[in-house]
mmCIF file of the N, C-alpha and C atoms, coordinates in Angstrom:
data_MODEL
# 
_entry.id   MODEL 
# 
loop_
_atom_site.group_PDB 
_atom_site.id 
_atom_site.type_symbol 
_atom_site.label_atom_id 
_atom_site.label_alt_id 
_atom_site.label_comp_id 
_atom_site.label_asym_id 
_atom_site.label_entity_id 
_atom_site.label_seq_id 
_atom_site.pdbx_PDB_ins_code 
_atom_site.Cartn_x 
_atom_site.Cartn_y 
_atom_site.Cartn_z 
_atom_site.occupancy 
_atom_site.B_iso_or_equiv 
_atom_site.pdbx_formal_charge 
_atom_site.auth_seq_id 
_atom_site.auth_comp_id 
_atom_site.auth_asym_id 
_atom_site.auth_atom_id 
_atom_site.pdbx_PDB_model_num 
ATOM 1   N N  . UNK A 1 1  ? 4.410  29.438 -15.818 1.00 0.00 ? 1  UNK A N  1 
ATOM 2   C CA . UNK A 1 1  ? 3.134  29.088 -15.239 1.00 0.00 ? 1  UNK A CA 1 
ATOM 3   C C  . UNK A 1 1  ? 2.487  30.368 -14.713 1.00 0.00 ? 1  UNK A C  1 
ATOM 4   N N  . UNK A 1 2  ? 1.195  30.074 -15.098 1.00 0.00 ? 2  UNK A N  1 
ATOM 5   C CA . UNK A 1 2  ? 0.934  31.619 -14.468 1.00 0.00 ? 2  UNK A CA 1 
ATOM 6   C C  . UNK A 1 2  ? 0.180  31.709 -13.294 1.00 0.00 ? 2  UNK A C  1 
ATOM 7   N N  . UNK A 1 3  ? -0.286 32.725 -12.810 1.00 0.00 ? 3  UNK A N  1 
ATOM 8   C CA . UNK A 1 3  ? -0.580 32.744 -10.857 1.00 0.00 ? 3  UNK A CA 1 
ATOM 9   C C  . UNK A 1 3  ? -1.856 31.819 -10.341 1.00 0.00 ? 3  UNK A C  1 
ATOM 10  N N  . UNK A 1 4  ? -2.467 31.638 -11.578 1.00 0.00 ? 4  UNK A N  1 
ATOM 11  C CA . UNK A 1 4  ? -4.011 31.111 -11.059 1.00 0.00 ? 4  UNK A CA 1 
ATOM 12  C C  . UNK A 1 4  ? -3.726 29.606 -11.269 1.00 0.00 ? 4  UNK A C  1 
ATOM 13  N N  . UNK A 1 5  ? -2.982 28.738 -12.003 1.00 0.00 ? 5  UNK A N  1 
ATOM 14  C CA . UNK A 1 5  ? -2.167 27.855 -12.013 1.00 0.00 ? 5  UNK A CA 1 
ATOM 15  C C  . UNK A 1 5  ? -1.631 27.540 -10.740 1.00 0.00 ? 5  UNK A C  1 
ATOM 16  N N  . UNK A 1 6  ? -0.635 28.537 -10.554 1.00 0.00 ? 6  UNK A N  1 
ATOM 17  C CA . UNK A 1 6  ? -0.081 28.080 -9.410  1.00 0.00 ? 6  UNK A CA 1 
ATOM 18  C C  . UNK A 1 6  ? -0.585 28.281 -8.246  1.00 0.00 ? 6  UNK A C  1 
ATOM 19  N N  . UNK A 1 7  ? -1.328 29.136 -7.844  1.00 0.00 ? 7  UNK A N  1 
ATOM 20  C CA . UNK A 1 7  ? -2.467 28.800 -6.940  1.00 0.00 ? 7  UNK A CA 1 
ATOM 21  C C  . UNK A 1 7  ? -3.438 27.802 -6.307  1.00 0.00 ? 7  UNK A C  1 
ATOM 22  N N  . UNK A 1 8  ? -3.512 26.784 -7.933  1.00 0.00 ? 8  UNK A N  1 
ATOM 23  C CA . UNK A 1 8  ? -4.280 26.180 -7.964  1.00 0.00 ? 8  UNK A CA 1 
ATOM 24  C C  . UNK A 1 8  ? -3.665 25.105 -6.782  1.00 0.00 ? 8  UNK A C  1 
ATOM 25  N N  . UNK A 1 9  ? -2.510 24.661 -7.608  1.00 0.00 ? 9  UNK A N  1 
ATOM 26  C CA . UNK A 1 9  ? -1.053 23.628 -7.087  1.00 0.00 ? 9  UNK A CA 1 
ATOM 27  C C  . UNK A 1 9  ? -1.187 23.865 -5.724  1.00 0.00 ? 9  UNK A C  1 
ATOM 28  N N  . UNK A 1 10 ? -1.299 24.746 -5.432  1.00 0.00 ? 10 UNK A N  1 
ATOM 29  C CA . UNK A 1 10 ? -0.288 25.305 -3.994  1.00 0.00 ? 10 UNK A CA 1 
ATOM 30  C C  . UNK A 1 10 ? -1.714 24.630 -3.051  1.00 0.00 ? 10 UNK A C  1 
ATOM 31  N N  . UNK A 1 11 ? -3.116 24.501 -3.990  1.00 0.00 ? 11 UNK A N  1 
ATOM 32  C CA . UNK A 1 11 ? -4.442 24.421 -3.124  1.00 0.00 ? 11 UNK A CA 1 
ATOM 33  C C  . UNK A 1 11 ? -4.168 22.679 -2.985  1.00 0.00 ? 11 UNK A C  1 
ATOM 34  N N  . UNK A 1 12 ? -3.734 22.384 -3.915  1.00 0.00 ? 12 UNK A N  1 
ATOM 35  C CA . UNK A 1 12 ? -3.720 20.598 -4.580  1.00 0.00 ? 12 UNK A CA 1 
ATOM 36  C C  . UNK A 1 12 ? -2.625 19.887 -3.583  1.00 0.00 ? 12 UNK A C  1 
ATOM 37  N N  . UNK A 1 13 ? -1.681 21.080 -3.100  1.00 0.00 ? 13 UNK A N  1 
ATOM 38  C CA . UNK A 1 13 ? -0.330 20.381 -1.714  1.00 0.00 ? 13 UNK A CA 1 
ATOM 39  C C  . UNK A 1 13 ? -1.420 19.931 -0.994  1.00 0.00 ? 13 UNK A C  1 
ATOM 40  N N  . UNK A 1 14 ? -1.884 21.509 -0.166  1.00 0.00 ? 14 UNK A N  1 
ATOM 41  C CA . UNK A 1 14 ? -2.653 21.511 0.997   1.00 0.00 ? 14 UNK A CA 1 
ATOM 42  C C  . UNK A 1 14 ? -3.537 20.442 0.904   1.00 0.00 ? 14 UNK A C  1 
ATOM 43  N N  . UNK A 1 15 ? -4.119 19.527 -0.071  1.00 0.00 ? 15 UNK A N  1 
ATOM 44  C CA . UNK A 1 15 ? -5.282 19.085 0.496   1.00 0.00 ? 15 UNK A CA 1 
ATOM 45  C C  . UNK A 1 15 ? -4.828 17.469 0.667   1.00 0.00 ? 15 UNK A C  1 
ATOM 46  N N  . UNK A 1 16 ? -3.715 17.492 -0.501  1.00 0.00 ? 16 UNK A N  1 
ATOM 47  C CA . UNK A 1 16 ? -2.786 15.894 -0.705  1.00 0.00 ? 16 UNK A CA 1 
ATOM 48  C C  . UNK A 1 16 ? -2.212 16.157 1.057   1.00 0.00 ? 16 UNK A C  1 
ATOM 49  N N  . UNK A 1 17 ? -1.876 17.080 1.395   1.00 0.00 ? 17 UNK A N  1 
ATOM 50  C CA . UNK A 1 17 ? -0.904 16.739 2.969   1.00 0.00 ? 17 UNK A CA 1 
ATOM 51  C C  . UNK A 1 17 ? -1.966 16.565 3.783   1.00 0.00 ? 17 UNK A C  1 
ATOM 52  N N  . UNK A 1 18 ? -3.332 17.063 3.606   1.00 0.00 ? 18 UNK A N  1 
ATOM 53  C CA . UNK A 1 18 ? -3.865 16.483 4.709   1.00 0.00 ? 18 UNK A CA 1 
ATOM 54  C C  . UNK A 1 18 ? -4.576 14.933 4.791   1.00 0.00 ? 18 UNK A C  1 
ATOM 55  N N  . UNK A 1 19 ? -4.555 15.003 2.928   1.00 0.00 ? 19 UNK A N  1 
ATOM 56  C CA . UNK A 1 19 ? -5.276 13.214 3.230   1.00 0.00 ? 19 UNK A CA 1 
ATOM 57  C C  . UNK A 1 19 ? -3.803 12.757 3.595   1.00 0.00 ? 19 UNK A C  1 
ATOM 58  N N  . UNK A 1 20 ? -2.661 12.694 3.075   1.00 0.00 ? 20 UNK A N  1 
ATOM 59  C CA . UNK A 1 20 ? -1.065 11.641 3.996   1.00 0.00 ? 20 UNK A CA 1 
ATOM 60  C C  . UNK A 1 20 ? -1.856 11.555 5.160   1.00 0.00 ? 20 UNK A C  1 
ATOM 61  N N  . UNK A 1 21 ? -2.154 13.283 5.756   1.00 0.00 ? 21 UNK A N  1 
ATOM 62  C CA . UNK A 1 21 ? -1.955 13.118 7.039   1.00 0.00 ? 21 UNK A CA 1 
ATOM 63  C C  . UNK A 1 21 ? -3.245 12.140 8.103   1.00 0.00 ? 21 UNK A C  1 
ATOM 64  N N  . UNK A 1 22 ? -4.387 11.929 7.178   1.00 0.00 ? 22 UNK A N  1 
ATOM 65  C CA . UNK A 1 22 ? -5.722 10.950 7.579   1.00 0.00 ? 22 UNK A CA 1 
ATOM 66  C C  . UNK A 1 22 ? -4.812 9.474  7.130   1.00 0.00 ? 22 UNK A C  1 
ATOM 67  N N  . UNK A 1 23 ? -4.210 9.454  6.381   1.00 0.00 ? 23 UNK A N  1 
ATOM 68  C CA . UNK A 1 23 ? -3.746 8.085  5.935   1.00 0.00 ? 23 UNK A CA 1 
ATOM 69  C C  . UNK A 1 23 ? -2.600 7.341  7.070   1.00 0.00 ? 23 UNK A C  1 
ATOM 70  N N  . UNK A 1 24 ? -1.560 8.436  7.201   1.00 0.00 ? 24 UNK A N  1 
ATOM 71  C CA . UNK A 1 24 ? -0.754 7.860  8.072   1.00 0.00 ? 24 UNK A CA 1 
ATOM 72  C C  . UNK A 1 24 ? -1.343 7.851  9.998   1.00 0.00 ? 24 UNK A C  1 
ATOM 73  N N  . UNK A 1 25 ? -2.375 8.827  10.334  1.00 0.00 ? 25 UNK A N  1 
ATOM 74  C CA . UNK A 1 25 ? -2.609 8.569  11.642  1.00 0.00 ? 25 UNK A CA 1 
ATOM 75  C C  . UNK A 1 25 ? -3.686 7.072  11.322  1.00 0.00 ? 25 UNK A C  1 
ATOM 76  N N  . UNK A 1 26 ? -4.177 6.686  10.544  1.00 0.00 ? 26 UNK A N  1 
ATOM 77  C CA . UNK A 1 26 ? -4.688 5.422  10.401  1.00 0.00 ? 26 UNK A CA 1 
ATOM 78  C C  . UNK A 1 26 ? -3.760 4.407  10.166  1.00 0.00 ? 26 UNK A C  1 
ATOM 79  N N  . UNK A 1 27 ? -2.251 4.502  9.966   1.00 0.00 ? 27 UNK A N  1 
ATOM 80  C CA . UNK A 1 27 ? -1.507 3.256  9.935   1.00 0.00 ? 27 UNK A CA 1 
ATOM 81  C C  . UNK A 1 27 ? -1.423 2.617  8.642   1.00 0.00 ? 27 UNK A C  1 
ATOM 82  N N  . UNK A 1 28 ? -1.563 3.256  7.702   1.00 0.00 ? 28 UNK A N  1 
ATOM 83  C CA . UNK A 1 28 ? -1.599 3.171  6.324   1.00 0.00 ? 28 UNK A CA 1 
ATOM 84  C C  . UNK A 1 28 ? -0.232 3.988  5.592   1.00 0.00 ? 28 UNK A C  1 
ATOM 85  N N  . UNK A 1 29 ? 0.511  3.282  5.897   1.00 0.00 ? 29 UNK A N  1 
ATOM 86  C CA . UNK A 1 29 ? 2.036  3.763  6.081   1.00 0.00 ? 29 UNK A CA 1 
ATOM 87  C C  . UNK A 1 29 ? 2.300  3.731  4.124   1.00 0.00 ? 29 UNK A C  1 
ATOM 88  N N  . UNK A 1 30 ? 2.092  2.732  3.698   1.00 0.00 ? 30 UNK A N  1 
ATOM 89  C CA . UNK A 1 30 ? 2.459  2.819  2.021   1.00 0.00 ? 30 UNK A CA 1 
ATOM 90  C C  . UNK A 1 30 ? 1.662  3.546  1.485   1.00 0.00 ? 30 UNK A C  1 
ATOM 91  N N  . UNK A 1 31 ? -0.124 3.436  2.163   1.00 0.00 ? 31 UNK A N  1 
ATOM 92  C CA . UNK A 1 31 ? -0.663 4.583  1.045   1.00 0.00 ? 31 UNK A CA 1 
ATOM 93  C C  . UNK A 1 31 ? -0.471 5.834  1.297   1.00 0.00 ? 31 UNK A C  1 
ATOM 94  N N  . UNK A 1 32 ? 0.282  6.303  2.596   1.00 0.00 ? 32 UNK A N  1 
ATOM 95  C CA . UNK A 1 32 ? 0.564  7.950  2.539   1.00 0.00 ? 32 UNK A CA 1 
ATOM 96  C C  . UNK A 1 32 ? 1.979  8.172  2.286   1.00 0.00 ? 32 UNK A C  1 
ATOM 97  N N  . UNK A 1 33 ? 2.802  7.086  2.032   1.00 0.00 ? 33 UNK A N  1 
ATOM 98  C CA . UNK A 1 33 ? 4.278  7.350  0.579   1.00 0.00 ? 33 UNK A CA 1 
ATOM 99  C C  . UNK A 1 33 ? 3.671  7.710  -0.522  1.00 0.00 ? 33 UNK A C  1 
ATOM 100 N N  . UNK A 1 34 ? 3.252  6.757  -0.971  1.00 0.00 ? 34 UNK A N  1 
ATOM 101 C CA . UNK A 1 34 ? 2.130  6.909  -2.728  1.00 0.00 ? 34 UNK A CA 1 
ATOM 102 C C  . UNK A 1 34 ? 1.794  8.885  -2.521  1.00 0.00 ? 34 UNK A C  1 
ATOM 103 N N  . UNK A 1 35 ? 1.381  8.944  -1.702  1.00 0.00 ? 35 UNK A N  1 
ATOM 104 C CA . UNK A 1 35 ? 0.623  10.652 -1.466  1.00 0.00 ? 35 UNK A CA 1 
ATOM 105 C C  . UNK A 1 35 ? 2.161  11.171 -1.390  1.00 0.00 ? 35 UNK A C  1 
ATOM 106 N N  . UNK A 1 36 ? 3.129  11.125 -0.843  1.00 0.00 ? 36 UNK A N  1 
ATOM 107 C CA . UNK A 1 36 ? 4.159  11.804 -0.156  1.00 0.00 ? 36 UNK A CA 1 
ATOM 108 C C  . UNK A 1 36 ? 4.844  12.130 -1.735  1.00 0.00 ? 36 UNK A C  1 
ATOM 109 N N  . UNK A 1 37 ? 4.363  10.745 -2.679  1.00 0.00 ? 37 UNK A N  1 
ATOM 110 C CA . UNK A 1 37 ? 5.291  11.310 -3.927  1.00 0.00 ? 37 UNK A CA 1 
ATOM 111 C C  . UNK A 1 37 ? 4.073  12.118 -5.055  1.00 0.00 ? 37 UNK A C  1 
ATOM 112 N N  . UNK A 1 38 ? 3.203  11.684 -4.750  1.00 0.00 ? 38 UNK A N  1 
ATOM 113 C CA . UNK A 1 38 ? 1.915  13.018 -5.381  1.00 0.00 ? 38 UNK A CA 1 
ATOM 114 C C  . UNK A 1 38 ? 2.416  14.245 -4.860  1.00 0.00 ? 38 UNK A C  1 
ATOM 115 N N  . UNK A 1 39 ? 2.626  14.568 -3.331  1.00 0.00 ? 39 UNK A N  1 
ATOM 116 C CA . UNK A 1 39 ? 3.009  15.584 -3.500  1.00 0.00 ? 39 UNK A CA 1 
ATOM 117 C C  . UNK A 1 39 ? 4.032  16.028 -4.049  1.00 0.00 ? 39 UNK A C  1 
ATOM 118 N N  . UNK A 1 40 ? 5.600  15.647 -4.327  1.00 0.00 ? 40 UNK A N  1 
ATOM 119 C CA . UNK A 1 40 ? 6.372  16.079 -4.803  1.00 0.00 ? 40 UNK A CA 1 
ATOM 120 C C  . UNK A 1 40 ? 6.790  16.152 -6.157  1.00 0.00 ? 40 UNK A C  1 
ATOM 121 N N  . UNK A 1 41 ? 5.401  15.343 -7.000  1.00 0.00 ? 41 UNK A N  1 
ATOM 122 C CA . UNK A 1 41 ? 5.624  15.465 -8.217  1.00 0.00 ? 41 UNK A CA 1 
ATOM 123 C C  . UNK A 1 41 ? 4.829  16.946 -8.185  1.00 0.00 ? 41 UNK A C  1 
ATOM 124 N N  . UNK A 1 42 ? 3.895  17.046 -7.063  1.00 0.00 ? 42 UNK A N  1 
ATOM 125 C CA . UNK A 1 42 ? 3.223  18.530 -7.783  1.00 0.00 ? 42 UNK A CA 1 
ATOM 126 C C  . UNK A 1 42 ? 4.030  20.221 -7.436  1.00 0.00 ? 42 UNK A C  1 
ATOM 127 N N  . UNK A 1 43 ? 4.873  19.534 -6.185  1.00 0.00 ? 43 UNK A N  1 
ATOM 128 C CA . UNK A 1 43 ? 5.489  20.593 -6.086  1.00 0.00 ? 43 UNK A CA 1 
ATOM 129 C C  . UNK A 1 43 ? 6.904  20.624 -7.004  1.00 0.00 ? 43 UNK A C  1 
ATOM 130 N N  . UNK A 1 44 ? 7.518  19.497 -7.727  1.00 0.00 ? 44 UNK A N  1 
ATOM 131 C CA . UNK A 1 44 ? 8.281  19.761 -8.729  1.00 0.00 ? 44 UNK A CA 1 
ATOM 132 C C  . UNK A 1 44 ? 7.503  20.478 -10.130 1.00 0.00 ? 44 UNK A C  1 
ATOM 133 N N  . UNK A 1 45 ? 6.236  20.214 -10.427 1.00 0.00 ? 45 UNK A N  1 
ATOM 134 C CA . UNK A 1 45 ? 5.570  21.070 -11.165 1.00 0.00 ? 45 UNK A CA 1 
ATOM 135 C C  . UNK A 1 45 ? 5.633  22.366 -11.151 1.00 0.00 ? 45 UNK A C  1 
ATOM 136 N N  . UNK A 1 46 ? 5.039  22.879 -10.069 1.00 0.00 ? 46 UNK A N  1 
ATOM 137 C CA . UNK A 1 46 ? 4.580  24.061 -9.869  1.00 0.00 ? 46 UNK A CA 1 
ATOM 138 C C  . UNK A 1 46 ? 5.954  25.328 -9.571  1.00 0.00 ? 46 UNK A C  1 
ATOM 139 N N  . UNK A 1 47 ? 7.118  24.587 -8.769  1.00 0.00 ? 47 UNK A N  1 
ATOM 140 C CA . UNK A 1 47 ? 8.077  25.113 -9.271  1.00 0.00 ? 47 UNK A CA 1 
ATOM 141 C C  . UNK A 1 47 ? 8.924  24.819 -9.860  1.00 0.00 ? 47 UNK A C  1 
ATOM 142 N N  . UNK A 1 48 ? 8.661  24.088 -11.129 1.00 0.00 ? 48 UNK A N  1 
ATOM 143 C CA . UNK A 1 48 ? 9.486  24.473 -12.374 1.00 0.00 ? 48 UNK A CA 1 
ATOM 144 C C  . UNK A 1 48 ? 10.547 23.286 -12.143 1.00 0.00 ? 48 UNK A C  1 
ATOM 145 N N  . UNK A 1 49 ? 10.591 22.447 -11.484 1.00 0.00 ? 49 UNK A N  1 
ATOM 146 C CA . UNK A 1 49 ? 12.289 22.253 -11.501 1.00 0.00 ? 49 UNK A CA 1 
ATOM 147 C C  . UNK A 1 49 ? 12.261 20.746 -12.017 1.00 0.00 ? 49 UNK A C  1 
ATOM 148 N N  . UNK A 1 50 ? 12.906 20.746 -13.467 1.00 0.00 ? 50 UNK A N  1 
ATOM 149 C CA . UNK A 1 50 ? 13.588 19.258 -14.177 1.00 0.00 ? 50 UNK A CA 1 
ATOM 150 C C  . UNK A 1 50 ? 13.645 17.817 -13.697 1.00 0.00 ? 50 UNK A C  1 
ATOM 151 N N  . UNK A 1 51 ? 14.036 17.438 -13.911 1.00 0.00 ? 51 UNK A N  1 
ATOM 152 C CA . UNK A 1 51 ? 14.353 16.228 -13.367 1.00 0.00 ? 51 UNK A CA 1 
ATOM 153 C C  . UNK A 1 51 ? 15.477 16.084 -13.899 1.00 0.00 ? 51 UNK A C  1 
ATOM 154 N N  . UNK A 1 52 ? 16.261 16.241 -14.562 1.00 0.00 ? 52 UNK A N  1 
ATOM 155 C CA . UNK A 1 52 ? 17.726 16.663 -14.548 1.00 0.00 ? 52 UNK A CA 1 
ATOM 156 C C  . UNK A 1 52 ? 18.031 17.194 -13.153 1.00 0.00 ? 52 UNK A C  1 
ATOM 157 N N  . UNK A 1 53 ? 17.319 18.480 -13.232 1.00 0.00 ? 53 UNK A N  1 
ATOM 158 C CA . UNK A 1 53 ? 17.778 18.949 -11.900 1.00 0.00 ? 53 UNK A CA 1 
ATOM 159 C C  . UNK A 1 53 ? 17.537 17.944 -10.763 1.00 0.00 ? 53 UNK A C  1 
ATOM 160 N N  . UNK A 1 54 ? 16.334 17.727 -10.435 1.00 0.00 ? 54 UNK A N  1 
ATOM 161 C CA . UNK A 1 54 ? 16.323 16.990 -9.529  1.00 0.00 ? 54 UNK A CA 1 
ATOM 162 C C  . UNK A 1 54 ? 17.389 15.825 -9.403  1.00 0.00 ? 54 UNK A C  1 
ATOM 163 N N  . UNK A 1 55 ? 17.765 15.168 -10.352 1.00 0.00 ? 55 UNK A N  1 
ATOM 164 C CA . UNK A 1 55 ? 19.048 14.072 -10.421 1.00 0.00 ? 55 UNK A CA 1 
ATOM 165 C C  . UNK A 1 55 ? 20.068 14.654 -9.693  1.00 0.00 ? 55 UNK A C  1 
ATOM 166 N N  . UNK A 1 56 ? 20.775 15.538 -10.350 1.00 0.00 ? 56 UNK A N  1 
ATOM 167 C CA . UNK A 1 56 ? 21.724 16.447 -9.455  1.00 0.00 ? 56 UNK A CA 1 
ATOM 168 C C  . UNK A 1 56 ? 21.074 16.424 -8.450  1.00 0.00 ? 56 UNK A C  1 
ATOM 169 N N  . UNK A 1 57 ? 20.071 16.981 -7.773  1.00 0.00 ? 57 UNK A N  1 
ATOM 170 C CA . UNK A 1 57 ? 20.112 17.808 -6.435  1.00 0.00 ? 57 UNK A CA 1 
ATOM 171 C C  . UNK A 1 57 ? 20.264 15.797 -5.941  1.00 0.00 ? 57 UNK A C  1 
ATOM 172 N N  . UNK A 1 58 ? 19.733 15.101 -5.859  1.00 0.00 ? 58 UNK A N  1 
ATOM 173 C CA . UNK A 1 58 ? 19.645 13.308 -6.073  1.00 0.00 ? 58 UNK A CA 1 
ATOM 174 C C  . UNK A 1 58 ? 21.187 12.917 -5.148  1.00 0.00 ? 58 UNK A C  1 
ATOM 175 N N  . UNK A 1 59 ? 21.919 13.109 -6.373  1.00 0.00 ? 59 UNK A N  1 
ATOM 176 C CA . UNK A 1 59 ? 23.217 12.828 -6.406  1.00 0.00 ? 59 UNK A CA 1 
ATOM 177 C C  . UNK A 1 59 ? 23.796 13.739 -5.578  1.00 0.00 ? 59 UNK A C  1 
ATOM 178 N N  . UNK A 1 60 ? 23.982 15.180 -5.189  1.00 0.00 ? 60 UNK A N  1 
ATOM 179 C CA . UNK A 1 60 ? 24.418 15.719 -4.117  1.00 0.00 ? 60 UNK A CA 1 
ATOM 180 C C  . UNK A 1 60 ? 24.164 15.290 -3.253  1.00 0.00 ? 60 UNK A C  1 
ATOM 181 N N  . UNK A 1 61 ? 22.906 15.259 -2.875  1.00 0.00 ? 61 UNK A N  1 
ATOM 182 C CA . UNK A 1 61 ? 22.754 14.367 -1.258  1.00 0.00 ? 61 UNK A CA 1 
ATOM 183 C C  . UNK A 1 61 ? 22.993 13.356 -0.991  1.00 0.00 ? 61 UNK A C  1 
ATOM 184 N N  . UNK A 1 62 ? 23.367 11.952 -1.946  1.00 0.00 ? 62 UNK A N  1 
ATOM 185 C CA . UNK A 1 62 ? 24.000 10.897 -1.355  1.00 0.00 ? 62 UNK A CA 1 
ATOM 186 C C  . UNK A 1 62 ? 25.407 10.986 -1.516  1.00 0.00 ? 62 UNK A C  1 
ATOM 187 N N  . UNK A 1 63 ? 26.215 11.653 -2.733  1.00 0.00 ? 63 UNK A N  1 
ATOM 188 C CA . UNK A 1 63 ? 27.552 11.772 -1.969  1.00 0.00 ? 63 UNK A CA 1 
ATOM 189 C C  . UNK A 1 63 ? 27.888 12.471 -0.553  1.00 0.00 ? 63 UNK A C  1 
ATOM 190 N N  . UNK A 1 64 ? 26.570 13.430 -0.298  1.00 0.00 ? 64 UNK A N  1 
ATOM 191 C CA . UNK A 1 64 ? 27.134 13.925 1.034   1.00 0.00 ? 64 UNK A CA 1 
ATOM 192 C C  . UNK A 1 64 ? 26.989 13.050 2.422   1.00 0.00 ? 64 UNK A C  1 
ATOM 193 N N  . UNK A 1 65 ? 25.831 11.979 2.192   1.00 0.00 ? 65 UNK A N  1 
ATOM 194 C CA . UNK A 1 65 ? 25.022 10.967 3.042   1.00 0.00 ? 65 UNK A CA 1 
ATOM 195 C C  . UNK A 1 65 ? 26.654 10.098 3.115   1.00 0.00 ? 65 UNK A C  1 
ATOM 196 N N  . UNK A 1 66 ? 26.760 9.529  1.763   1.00 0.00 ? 66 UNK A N  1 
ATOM 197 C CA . UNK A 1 66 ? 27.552 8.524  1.521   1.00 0.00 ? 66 UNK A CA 1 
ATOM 198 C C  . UNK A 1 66 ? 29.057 9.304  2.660   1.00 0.00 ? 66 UNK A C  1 
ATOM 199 N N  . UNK A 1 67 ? 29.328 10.523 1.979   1.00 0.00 ? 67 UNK A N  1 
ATOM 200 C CA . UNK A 1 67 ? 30.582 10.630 2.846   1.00 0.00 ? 67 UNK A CA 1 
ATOM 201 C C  . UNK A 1 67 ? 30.574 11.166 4.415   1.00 0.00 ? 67 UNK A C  1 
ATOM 202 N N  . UNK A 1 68 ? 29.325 11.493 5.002   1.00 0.00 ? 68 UNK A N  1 
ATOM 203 C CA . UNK A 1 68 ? 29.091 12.016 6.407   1.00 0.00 ? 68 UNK A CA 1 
ATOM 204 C C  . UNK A 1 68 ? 29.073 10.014 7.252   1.00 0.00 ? 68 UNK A C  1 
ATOM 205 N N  . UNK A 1 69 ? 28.682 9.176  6.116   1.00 0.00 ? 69 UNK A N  1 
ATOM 206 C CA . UNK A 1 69 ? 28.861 7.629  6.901   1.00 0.00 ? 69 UNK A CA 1 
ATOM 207 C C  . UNK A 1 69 ? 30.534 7.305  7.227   1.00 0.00 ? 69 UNK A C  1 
ATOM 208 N N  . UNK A 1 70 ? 31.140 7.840  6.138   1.00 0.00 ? 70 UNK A N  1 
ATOM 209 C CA . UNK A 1 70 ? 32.782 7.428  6.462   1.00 0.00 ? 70 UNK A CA 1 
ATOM 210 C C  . UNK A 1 70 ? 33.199 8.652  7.371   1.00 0.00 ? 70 UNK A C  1 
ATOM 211 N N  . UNK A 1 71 ? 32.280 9.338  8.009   1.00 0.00 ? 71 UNK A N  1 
ATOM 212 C CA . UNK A 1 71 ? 33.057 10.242 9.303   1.00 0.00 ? 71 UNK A CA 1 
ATOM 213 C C  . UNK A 1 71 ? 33.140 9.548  10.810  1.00 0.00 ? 71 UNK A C  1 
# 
């Protein structure tokens, strides 16, 4: 991806976190999830990372969730 691309992205977080952030101080709790995963599909874009990967990274954190419950 190249810089003006990702620039762009990085402009497209900032503006998705601030509507969450008009959505959730209004109590609009599901429509600023819906935004919460706009953003993370754009920041899985912009840096690059699979969804393979993401599965893994997925699956690391609930075996660690899963086994910090049996402590």
């Amino acid at each position: 991806m190249d810089e003006l691309s990702s620039r762009r992205l990085r402009n497209v977080i900032v503006v998705l976190t601030e509507q969450r952030n008009v959505l959730q101080a209004g109590g609009l709790t599901f429509a600023s999830h819906l935004v919460d995963l706009a953003i993370m599909q754009v920041r899985l874009s912009s840096n690059e990372i699979s969804e393979h990967e993401l599965c893994e990274l997925s699956d690391a954190v609930s075996v660690s969730l899963v086994a910090g419950d049996r402590d």
